[in-house]
C-alpha positions as CSV (number, residue, x, y, z in Angstrom):
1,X,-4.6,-5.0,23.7
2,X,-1.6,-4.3,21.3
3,X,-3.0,-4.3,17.8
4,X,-2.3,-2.7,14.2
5,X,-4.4,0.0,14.0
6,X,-4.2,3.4,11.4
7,X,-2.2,6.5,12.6
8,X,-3.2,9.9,11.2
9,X,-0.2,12.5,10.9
10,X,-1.8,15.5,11.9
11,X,0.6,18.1,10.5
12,X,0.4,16.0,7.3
13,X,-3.4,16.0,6.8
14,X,-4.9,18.4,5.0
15,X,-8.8,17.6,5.5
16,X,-9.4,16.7,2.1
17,X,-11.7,14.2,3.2
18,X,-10.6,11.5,0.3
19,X,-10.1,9.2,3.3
20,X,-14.0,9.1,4.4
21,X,-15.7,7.1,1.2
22,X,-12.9,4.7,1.9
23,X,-14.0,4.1,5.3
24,X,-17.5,2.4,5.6
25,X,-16.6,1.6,8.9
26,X,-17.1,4.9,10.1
27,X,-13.9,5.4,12.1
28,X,-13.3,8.4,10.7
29,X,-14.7,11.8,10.3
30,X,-12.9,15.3,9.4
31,X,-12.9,17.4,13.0
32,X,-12.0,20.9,12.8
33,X,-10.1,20.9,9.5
34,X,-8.3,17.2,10.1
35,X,-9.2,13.5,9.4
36,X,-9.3,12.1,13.2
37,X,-10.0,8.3,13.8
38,X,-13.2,8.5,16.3
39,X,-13.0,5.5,18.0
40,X,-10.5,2.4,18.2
41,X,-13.1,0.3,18.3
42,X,-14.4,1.5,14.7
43,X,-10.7,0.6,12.8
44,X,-10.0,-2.7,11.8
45,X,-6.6,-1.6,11.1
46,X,-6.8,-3.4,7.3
47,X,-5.9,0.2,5.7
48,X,-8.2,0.8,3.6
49,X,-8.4,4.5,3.9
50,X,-4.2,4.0,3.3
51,X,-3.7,4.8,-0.4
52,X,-6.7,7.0,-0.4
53,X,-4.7,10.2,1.0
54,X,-2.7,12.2,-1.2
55,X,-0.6,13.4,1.2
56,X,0.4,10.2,2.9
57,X,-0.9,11.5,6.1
58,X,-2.1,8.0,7.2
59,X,0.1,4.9,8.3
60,X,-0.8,1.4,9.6
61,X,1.1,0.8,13.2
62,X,1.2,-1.5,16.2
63,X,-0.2,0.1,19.4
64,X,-2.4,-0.4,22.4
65,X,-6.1,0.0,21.2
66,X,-9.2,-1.3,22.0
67,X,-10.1,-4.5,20.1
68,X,-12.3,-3.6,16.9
69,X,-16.0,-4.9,17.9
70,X,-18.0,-6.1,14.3
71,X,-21.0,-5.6,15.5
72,X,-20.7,-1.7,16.7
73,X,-18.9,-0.7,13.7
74,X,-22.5,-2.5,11.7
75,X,-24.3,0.2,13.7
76,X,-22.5,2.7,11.6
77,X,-23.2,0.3,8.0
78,X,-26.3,-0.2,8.6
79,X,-27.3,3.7,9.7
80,X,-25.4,4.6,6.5
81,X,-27.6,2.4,3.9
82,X,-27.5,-0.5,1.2
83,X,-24.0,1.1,-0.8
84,X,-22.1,1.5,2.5
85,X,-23.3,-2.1,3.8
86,X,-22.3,-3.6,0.4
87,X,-18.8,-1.3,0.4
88,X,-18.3,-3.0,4.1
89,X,-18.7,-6.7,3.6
90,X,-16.4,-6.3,0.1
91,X,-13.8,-4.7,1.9
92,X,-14.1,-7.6,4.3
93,X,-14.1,-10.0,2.2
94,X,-11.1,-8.8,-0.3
95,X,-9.0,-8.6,2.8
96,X,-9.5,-12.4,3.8
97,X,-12.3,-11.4,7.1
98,X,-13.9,-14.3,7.2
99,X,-14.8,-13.9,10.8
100,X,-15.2,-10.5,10.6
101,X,-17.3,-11.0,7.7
102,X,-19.3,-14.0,9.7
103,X,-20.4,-11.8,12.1
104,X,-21.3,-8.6,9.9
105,X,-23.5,-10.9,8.1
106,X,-24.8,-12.9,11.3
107,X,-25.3,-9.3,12.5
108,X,-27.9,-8.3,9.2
109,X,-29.7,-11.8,9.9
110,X,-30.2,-11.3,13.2
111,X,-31.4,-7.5,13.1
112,X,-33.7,-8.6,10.3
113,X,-31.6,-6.6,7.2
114,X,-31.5,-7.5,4.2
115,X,-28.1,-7.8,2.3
116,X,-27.9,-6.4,-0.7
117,X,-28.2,-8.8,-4.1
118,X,-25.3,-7.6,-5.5
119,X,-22.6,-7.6,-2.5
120,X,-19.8,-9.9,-3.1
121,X,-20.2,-12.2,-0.3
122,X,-20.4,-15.6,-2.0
123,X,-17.7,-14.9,-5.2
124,X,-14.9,-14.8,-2.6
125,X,-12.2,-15.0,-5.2
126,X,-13.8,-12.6,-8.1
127,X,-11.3,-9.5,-8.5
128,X,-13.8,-6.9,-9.8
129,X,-15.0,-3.2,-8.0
130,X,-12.5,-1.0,-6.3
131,X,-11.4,-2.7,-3.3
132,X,-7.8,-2.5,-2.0
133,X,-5.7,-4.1,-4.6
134,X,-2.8,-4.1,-2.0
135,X,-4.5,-7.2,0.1
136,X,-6.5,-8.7,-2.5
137,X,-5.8,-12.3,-3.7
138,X,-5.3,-12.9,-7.3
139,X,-4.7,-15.5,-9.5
140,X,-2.7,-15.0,-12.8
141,X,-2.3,-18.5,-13.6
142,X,-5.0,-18.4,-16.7
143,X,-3.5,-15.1,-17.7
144,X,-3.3,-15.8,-21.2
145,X,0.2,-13.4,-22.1
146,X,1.4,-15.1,-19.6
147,X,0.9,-18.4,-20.5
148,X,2.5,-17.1,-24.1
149,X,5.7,-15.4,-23.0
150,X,6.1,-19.1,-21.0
151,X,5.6,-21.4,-23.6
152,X,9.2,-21.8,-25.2
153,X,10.9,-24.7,-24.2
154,X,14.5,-23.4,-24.2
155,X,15.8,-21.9,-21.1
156,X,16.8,-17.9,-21.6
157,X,19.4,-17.2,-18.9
158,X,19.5,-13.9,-17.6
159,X,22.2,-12.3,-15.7
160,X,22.1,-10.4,-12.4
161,X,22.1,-6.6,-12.6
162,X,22.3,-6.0,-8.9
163,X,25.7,-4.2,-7.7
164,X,25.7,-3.8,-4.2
165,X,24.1,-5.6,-1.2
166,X,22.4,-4.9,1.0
167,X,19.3,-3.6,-0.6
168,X,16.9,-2.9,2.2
169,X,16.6,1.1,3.1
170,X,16.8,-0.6,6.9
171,X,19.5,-2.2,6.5
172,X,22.1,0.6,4.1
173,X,24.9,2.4,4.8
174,X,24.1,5.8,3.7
175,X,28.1,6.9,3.7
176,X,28.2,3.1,1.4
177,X,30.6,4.3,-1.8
178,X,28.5,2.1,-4.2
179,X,25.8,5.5,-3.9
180,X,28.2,7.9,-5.0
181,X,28.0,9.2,-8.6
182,X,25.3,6.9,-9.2
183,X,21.7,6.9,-10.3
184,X,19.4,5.3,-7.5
185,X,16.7,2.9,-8.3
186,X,14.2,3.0,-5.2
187,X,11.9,0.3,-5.8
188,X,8.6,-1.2,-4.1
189,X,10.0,-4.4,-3.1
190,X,6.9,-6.1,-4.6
191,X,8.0,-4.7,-7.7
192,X,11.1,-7.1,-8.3
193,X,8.7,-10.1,-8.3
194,X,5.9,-8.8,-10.6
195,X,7.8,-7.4,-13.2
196,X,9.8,-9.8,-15.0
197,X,12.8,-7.4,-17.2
198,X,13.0,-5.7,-13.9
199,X,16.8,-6.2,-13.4
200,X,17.6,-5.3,-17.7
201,X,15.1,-2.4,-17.8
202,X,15.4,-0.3,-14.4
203,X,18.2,-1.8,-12.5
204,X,20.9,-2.2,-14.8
205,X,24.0,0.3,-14.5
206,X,22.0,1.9,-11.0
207,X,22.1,1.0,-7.1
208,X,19.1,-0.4,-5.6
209,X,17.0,0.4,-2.4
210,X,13.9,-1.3,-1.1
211,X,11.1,-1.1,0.7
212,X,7.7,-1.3,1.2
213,X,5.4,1.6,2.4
214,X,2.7,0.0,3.2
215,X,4.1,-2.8,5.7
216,X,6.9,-2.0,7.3
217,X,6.8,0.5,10.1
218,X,9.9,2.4,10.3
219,X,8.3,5.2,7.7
220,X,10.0,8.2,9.6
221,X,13.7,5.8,10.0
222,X,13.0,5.2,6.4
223,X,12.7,9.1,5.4
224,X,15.8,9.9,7.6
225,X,18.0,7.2,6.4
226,X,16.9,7.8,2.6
227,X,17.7,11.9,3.4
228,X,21.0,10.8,4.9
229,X,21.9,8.9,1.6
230,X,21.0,11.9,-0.5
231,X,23.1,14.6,1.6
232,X,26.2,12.3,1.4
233,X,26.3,11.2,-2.1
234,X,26.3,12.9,-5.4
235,X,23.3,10.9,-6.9
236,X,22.3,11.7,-10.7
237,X,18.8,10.8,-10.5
238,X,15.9,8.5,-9.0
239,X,14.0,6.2,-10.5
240,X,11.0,5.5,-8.3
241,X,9.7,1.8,-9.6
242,X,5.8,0.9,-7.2
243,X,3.0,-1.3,-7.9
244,X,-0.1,0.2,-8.7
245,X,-1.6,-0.7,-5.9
246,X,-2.8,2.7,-3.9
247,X,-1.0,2.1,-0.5
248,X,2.4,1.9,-3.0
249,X,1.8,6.1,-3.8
250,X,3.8,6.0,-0.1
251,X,6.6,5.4,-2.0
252,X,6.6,8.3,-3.9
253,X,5.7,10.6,-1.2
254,X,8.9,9.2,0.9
255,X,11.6,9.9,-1.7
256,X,10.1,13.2,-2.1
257,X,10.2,14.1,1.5
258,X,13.9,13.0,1.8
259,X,14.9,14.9,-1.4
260,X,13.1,18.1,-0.4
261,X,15.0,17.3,3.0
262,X,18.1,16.9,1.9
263,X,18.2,20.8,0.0
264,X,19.4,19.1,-3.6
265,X,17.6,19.0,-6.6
266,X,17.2,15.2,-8.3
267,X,15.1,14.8,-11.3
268,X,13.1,11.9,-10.1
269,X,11.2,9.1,-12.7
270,X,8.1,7.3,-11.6
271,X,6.8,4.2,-12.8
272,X,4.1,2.1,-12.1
273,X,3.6,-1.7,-12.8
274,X,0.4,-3.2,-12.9
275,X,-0.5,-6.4,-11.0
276,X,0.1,-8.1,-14.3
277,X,3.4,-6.7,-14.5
278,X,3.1,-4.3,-17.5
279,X,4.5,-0.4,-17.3
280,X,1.2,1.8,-17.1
């Protein structure tokens, strides 16, 4: 069956193993100096394991693969202990697997094992612990700043700071003049709708590209067309704007690729919003 499941870029990975803890699962173990995915059956192609990897060896993609089985990858939790059982159904459950998580827990019940007292299976919409921020729901509609920076009753207008279209890597022109002499804003394209001054404080005076590093799956087009844009334009700087989120570090890693491609030297800026869209 064609499903998303995690791809490991082999000259990439350096075996630094910060990919393992983020994998209760199992599905992966380091094999002679790499991170190597064991068995398709073990990944439930969520991405956990995604931001964890410093050198974004790891990538989500569709491919044939067996279909993830629940109840073999359990074999794994439960030989592991109460922490990794407890890791397991709150990564389940912060990524919205309610049948997965039906049959992890139907699977404990049935084998007689208990669940441990503090695993998040009932608070379905609690945002606490270390799961991956980049699928989990959450609801800022009682954030109190919020709430404040909302309350005045006359209308600000704002104007547009965007000069050029398109904006999507995918879909630019790298020979497009609107690069040239220019500084580049590369944002997450999260970003734009989380923080709020986003067009006064990075975009203004700067051409924009988007994308997102954890969804789309065109991350080698991506690096090549970003490369391209840098070899045939004089660009003054990049300002890197991402989410805090740990899949967003791909980001980073792509602009840094395509610069150290491209044989120029940029000074790049990196900024990180948090989910409540402040600068940390």
């Amino acid at each position: 069956m064609k499903r998303k499941i995690i791809n490991i870029d082999e000259e990439k990975c350096t075996g630094c193993k910060s990919c393992i803890p983020n994998c209760p699962e199992g599905a992966l173990q380091i094999i002679d100096g790499k991170a190597r995915l064991v068995s398709d059956l073990l990944c439930d192609g969520l991405g956990a394991c995604l931001g964890h990897c410093p050198e974004g060896a790891i990538q989500i993609e569709e491919r044939e693969a067996e279909e993830y089985d629940e109840s073999k990858t359990m074999v794994n939790i439960v030989k592991a202990g109460p922490n990794t059982i407890k890791a397991h159904i709150k990564h389940l459950r912060d990524h919205g697997q309610k049948e997965y998580l039906k049959q992890a827990l139907d699977y404990l019940q049935k084998n007689k094992i208990s669940i441990p007292e503090d695993a998040p299976v009932i608070k379905a919409h609690a945002h606490t612990g270390n799961g991956c921020l980049g699928m989990k729901t959450v609801d800022f509609r009682d954030n109190k700043q919020a709430e404040k920076l909302n309350s005045g009753s006359a209308e600000v207008k704002l104007n547009s700071e965007l000069t050029q279209w398109p904006v999507q890597l995918k879909l630019l022109n790298p020979l497009a003049s609107y690069f040239d002499n220019r500084d580049l804003v590369v944002a997450a394209d999260c970003v734009p709708f989380t923080y709020a001054n986003f067009h006064q404080k990075f975009l203004k005076g700067k051409a924009l590209i988007v994308f997102c590093p954890k969804l789309d799956q065109a991350q080698e087009a991506y690096l090549e067309k970003l490369t391209a844009i840098l070899k045939n334009n004089n660009v003054k700087s990049i300002s890197i704007v991402r989410m805090e989120v740990p899949c967003c570090h791909g980001t980073v890693q792509v602009v840094e690729d395509a610069v150290k491609k491209s044989g120029k030297t940029i000074i790049i800026k990196d900024y990180t919003i948090s989910l409540q869209g402040e600068i940390i």
